[in-house]
C-alpha positions as CSV (number, residue, x, y, z in Angstrom):
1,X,176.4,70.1,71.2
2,X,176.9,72.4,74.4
3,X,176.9,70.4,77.9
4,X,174.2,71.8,80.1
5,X,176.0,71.4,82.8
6,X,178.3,74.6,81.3
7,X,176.0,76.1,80.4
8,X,174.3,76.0,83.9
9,X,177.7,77.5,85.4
10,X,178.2,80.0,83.3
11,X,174.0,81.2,83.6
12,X,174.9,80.8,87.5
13,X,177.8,82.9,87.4
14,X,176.6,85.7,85.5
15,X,173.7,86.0,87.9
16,X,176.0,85.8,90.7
17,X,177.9,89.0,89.4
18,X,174.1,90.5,88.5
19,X,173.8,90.6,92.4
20,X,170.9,87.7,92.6
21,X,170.6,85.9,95.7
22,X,170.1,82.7,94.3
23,X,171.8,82.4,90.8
24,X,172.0,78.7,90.9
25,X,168.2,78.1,91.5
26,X,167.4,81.2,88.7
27,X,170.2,79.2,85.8
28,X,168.5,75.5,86.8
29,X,164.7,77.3,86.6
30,X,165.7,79.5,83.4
31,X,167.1,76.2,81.5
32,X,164.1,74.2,82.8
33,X,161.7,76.6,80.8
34,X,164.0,77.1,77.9
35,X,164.2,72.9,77.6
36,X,160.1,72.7,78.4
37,X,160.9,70.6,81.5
38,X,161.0,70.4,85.4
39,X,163.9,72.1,87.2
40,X,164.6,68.3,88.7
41,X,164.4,66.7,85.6
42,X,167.8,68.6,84.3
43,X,170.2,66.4,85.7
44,X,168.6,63.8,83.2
45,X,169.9,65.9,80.1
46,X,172.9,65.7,79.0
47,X,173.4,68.5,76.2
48,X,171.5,71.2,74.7
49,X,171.0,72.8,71.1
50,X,173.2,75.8,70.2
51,X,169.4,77.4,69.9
52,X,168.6,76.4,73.2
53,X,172.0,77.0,74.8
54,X,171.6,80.9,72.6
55,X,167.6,81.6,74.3
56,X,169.5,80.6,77.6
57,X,171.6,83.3,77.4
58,X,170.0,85.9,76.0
59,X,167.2,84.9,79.1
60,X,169.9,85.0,81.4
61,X,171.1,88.8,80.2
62,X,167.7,90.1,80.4
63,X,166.9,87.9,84.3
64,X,170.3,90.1,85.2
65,X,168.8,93.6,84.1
66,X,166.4,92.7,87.4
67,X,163.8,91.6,84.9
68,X,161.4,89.5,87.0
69,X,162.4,85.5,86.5
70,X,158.5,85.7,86.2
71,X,158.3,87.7,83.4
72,X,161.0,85.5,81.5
73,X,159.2,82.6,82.5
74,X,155.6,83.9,82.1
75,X,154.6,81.8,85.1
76,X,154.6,82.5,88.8
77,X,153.7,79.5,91.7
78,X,151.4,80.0,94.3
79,X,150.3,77.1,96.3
80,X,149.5,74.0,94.0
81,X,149.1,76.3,91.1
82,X,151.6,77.8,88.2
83,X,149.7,81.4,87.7
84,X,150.2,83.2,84.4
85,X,151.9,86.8,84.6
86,X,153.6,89.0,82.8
87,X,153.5,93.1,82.2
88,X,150.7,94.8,83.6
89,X,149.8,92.3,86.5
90,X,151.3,92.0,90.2
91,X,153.7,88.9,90.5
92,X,152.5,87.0,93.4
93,X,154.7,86.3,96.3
94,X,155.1,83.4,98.4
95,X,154.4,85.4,101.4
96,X,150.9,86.0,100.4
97,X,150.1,81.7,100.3
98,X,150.2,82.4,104.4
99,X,147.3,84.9,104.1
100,X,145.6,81.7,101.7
101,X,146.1,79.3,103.9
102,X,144.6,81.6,106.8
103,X,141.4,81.8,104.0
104,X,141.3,78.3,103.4
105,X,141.6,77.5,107.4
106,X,138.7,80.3,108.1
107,X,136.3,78.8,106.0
108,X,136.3,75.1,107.8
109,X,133.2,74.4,108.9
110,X,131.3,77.0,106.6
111,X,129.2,75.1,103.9
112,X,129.0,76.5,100.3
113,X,130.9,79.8,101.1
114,X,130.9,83.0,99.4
115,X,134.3,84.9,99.6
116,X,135.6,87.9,98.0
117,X,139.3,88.5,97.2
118,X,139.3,92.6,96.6
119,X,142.3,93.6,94.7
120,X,142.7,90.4,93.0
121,X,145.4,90.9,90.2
122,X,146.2,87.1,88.8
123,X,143.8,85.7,90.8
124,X,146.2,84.5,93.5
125,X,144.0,84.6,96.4
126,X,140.4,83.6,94.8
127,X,141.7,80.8,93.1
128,X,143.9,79.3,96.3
129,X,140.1,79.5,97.5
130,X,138.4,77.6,94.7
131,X,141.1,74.9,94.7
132,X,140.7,74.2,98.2
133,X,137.3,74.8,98.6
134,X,135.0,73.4,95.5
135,X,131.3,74.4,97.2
136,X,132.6,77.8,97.3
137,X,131.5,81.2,95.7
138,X,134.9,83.2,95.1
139,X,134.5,86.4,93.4
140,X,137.7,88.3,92.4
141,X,137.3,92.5,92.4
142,X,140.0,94.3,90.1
143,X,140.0,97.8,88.3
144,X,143.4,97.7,86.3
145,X,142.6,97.1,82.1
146,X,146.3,96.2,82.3
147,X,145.5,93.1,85.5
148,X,142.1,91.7,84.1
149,X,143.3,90.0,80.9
150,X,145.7,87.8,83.0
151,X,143.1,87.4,85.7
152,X,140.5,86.1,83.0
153,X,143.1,83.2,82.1
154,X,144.1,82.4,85.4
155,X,140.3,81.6,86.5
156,X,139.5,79.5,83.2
157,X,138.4,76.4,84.3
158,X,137.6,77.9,88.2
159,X,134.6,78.7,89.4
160,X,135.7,81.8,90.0
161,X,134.0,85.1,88.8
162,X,135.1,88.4,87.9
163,X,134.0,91.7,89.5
164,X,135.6,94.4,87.4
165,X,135.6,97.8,89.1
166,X,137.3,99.9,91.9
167,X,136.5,98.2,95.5
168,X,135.5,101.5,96.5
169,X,132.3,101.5,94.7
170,X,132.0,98.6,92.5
171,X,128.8,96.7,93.8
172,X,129.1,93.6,95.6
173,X,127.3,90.8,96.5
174,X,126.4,89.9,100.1
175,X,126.3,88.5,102.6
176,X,129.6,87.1,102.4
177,X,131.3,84.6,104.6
178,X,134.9,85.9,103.9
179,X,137.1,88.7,102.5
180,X,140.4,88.5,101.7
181,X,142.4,91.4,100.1
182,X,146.3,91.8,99.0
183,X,145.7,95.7,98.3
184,X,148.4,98.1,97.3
185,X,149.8,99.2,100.9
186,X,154.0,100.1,100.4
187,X,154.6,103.7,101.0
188,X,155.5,105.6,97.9
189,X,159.4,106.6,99.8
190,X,160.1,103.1,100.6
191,X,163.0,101.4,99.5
192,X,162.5,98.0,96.6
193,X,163.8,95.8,95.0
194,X,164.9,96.6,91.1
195,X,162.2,93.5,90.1
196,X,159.2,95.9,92.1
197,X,159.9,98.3,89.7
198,X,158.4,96.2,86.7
199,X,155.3,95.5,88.9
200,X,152.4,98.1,88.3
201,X,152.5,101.1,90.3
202,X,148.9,101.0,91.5
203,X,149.1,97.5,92.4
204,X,152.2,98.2,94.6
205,X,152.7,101.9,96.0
206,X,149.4,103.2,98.1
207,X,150.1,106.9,98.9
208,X,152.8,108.4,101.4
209,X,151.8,105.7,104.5
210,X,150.8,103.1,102.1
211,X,147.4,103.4,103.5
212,X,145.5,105.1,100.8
213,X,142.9,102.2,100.0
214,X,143.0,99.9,103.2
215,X,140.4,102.0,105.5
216,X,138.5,102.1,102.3
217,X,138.6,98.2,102.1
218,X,137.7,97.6,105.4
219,X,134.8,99.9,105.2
220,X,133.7,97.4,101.7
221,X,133.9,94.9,103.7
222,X,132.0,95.6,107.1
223,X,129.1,96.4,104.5
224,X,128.6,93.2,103.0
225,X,130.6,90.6,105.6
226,X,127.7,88.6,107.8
227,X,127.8,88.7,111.6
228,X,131.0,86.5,112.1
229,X,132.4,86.9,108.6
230,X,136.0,87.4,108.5
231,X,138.5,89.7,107.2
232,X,142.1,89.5,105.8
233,X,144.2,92.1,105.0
234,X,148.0,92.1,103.8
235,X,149.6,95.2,105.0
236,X,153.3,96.7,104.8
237,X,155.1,95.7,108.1
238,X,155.1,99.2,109.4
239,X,150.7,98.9,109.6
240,X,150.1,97.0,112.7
241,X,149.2,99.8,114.9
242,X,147.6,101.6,112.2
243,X,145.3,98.1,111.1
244,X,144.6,97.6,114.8
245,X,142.9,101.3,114.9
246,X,140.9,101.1,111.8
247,X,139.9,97.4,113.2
248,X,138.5,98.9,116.4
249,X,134.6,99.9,115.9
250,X,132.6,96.3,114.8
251,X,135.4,94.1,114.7
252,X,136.7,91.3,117.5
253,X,139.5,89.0,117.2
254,X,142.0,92.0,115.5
255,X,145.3,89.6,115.0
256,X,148.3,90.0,112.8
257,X,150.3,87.7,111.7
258,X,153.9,87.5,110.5
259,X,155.4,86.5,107.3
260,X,158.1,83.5,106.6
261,X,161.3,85.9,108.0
262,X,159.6,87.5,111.0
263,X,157.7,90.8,110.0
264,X,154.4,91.3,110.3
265,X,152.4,91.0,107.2
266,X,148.5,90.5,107.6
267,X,145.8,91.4,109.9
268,X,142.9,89.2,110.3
269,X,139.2,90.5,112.3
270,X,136.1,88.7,112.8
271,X,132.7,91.1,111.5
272,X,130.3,91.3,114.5
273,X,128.0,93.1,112.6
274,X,127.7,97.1,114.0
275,X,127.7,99.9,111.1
276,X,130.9,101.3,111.1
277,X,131.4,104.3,112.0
């Protein structure tokens, strides 16, 4: 029977020469889902089926066409959870856990809250919500007929609901104590990643800034937020200025915060309750 320790070199070194930046972790988290078992738990196996040691392979061919390793794996983490993805949804990224935690932290000292995560794909955001915060009343907004299927099976078992419809019109329930969005904001010239291309379009590119939907979404939100609700916002690293104008009529506390290598990422505001303009 094949070693898996071979067969974890050789699944490293043809990711290597794939261009990956981390083709040991990708081999060891590819064999743990082949094997049905934790990526620490390999050094407790020994060998491997010619079966298992063939859907290896083949897995690590198709992770070294850029397929996403959460597409292979039909999982993606976020926080505590393991989130089910695949074709047709946006893979969450761990950059969007610190706009959660920023959620989770906002909400301290608000009883039975209602929150809305606008733009919810899998769930991410809403769910990080419910998890943390079981009195809550997290409704996720999404439009795509590709994105809802995998964010009905991500909430089963949540007490999270679904909103299905375009935030721009879809009705929503107020007040609300929080609103937290990961919208579509890179701009359509930008340079990404090979794996961004299996991501759906609408869920990624936003119009020549990037900014097609976000005034939109902060407009949704001043409507229905209560006086001292709060707002965040992910936002491509070029936004800041542009987030800190469409922040200025009703809004206090305008911050931006940066992501785990250094560029800015969300903006967060505090509703005082003025109609915006």
């Amino acid at each position: 029977m094949p070693l898996l320790s071979a067969q974890l070199r050789q699944a490293a070194a043809d990711l290597a020469a794939a261009g990956l930046d981390a083709p040991r972790v990708e081999a060891e988290l590819l064999a743990a889902h082949v094997l049905g078992t934790a990526r620490g738990r390999l050094l407790l196996i020994d060998t491997v089926t010619d079966a298992q040691a063939g859907q290896l392979a083949d897995l690590v061919r198709r992770r070294g066409e850029r397929i996403p390793l959460q597409h292979l794996t039909g999982t993606a983490p976020f926080l505590d959870r393991e989130l089910l993805v695949g074709p047709g949804v946006f893979i969450p990224r761990p950059e969007t856990e610190l706009l959660a935690r920023w959620g989770i932290e906002a909400l301290r000292g608000t009883a039975d809250p209602v929150v809305l995560d606008l733009c919810s794909g899998s769930g991410a955001l809403a769910i990080a919500i419910a998890d943390a915060r079981p009195d809550a009343r997290v409704h996720a907004v999404e439009r795509s007929e590709d994105a809802l299927p995998w964010l009905r099976r991500n909430i089963t078992g949540t007490r999270v609901s679904v909103l299905p419809g375009d935030v721009r019109s879809v009705a929503l329930p107020a007040p609300v104590d929080l609103v937290l969005s990961n919208p579509p904001y890179v701009p359509l010239a930008a340079a990404v990643s090979p794996e961004v291309a299996h991501d759906p379009a609408e869920a990624v590119f936003a119009g020549d800034e990037g900014l097609d939907l976000i005034p939109d979404l902060i407009r949704r939100a001043a409507e229905v937020l209560r006086d001292g609700g709060r707002l965040g916002v992910e936002h491509d690293d070029t936004h800041t200025e542009a987030m800190s104008a469409l922040l200025a009529d009703g809004w206090t506390d305008v911050a931006t915060h940066r992501d785990l290598a250094g560029r800015p990422r969300f903006t967060t505001a505090v509703w005082h309750g003025r109609a915006p303009s």
